[in-house]
C-alpha positions, 0 to 999 in steps of 0.5 A, a space after each residue: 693491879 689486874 692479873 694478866 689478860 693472857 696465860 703464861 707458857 714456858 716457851 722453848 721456841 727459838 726467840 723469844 725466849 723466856 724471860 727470868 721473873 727478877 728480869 721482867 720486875 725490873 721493866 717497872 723500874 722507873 724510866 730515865 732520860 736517855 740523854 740524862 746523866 742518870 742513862 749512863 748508870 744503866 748503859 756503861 755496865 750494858 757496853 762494858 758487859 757486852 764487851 766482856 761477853 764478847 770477849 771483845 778486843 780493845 779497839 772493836 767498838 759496840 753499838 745499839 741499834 733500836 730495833 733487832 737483830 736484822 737491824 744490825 744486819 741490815 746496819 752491816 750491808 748498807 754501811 760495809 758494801 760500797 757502790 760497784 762492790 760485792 756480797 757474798 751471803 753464806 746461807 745454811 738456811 732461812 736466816 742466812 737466805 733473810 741476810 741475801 734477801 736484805 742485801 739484794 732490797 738495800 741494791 746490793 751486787 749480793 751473790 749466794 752460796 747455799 749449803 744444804 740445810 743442816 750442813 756447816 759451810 766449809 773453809 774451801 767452798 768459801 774460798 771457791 765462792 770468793 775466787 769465783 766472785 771476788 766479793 768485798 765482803 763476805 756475810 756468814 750465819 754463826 747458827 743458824 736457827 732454822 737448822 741448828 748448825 753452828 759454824 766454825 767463824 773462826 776458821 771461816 773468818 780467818 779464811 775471809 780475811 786472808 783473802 782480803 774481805 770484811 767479815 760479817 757475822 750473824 749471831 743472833 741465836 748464839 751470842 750469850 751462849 757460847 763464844 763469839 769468836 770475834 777476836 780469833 776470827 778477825 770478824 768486823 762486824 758482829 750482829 746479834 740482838 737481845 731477845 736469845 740467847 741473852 734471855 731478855 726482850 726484844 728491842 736492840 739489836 747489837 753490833 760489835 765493829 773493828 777499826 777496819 769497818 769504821 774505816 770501810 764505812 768512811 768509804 760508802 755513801 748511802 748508809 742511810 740513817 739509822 743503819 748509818 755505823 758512823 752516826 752511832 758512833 758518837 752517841 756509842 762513846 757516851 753510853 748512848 743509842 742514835 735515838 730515843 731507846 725503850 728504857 724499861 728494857 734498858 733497865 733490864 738489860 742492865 740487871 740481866 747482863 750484871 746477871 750474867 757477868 758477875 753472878 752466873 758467870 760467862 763460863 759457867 753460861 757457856 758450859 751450860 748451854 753445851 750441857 742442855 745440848 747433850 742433854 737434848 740429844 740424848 733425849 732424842 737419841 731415846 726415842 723410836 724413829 726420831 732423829 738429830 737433824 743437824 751435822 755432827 760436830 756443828 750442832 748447836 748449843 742452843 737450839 736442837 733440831 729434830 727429824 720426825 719418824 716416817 708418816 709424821 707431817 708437819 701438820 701433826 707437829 702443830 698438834 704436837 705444838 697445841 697438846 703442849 700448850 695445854 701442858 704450860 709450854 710453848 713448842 716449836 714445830 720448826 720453821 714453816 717454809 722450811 717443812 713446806 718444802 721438805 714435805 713438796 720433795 718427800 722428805 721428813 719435817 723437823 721441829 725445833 728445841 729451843 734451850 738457850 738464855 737462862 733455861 736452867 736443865 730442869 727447866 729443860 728436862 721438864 719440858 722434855 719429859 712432857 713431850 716424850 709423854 705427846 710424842 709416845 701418843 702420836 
């Protein structure tokens, strides 16, 4: 066999994320048919780890959704909102503001509450928004990875509900991480993907569904086909995607959710996420003129956001970014438009840690170490 055609780094971006040896070994496992009895020996364990990581109530359903996590997203928006009702998109940053984006393509009444980058939204701007534009329903970005904030979706979804909206969740960047919240929250769909936090490739995005968004989605018409929840539906019931799935990465979906069930453990996963966390910001916090980006107490445990000294530019941190590439890493030297526009109004750019999936805190403290070392020489 050739060796690879292109050098391997350690990446510590915000997706995609490294992916362990004994995971990629096992996309050389031999293909199946996905409508052969032989699938379902791979996808009832991946449905039944999914649930246990999501901690998922009883009558919520699970679907696969061939594509990423916008795919579920946009799944949500054409499946949950009805002709004549409202959106409301709760934004933090550019994926809440990509989740708005997608409503308003798709011909949705979409509206827009905007909290300022690197705040959490609050439970009484999100009732204002809902008093003042009476949405069906409401979409909230879990963490959001442009900032590194987490919100509180328990408390947001609760205050949803009560108001008598569906509640939608992006958690793209977080599940796999740390808790869904989907059973406190009364959440109806949550929408995530595999190439995160759970330490896998890209190639399905995921949708967690309560029995009140089966029932909503009976009600709209347009959902399209593969955004279609019901149509998954069925094939779901037989530990089955709509269409024909990439099955190397059904293969290692299947050992990498064992993996994390019944070896690390879903606990143990989450602690160590919160431990990298600390682990960061303590690394920050040790260096001159640097800065946590993110709102205490909504910091996120899988990507930690940096605000650069005074004079640094965005242009600096892609050479940051190429002087640890020379190094074995891959380094995130923030999202672009989001710099761009902080540099247009004066304000300091940020990059991005990304310490999410099976980053062990080695892993981690090497790769800190390496950039302490750049950054001294800046």
């Amino acid at each position: 066999m050739p060796d690879a055609p292109f050098p391997e780094y350690t990446l510590f971006i915000t997706g995609p994320t490294y992916v362990r040896p004994e995971v990629r070994a096992a996309g050389a496992w031999p293909e199946y048919g996905h409508r052969d009895r032989e699938n379902a020996k791979r996808f009832e364990p991946i449905f039944a780890d999914l649930a246990a990581i999501a901690a998922l109530p009883d009558d919520y359903r699970t679907i696969l959704f061939l594509g990423s996590g916008s795919t579920a997203m946009e799944a949500a928006v054409r499946s949950l909102v009805a002709d004549g009702e409202t959106i409301l998109h709760v934004s933090m940053g550019a994926f809440g503001d990509l989740w708005h984006k997608i409503s308003l393509e798709n011909g949705k009444k979409a509206v827009l509450l905007a909290v300022e980058p690197g705040r959490a939204a609050t439970v009484e701007a999100v009732e204002a928004a809902m008093d003042a534009h009476k949405p069906a329903v409401v979409a909230v970005t879990h963490n959001e990875t442009s900032t590194g904030v987490t919100n509180d979706v328990v408390a947001l979804g609760r205050a949803i509900k009560a108001r008598g909206a569906l509640a939608v969740v992006d958690g793209v960047s977080i599940f796999g991480g740390a808790p869904s919240g989907i059973a406190a929250s009364g959440c109806d769909m949550y929408c995530t993907a595999t190439q995160k936090s759970l330490g896998l490739n890209a190639g399905f995005g995921i949708g967690f569904v309560s029995p009140a968004a089966i029932d909503k989605a009976h009600h709209v018409t347009a959902r399209g086909h593969a955004s279609d929840i019901l149509a998954h539906l069925g094939r779901a019931a037989k530990f089955q995607t709509q269409s024909t799935p990439n099955v190397s990465l059904g293969n290692q979906m299947w050992l990498q959710l064992e993996y994390i069930v019944k070896e690390e453990g879903i606990e143990a996963r989450f602690s160590r996420h919160i431990a990298m966390r600390e682990q960061t910001e303590a690394f920050v916090r040790s260096l001159p003129g640097y800065g946590l980006f993110a709102e205490e107490g909504h910091r996120s445990p899988t990507v930690t956001t940096v605000v650069v000294p005074g004079g640094m530019t965005f242009f600096d941190l892609k050479a940051v970014k190429e002087a640890m590439r020379a190094k074995g890493y891959l380094f995130d030297p923030g999202y672009a438009k989001l710099n761009e526009d902080f540099e247009a109004v004066g304000k300091r750019p940020i990059f991005r840690i990304g310490h999410m999936g099976d980053i062990t805190p080695a892993m981690l403290q090497g790769f800190l170490d390496a950039l302490g070392e750049v950054l001294s020489k800046r």
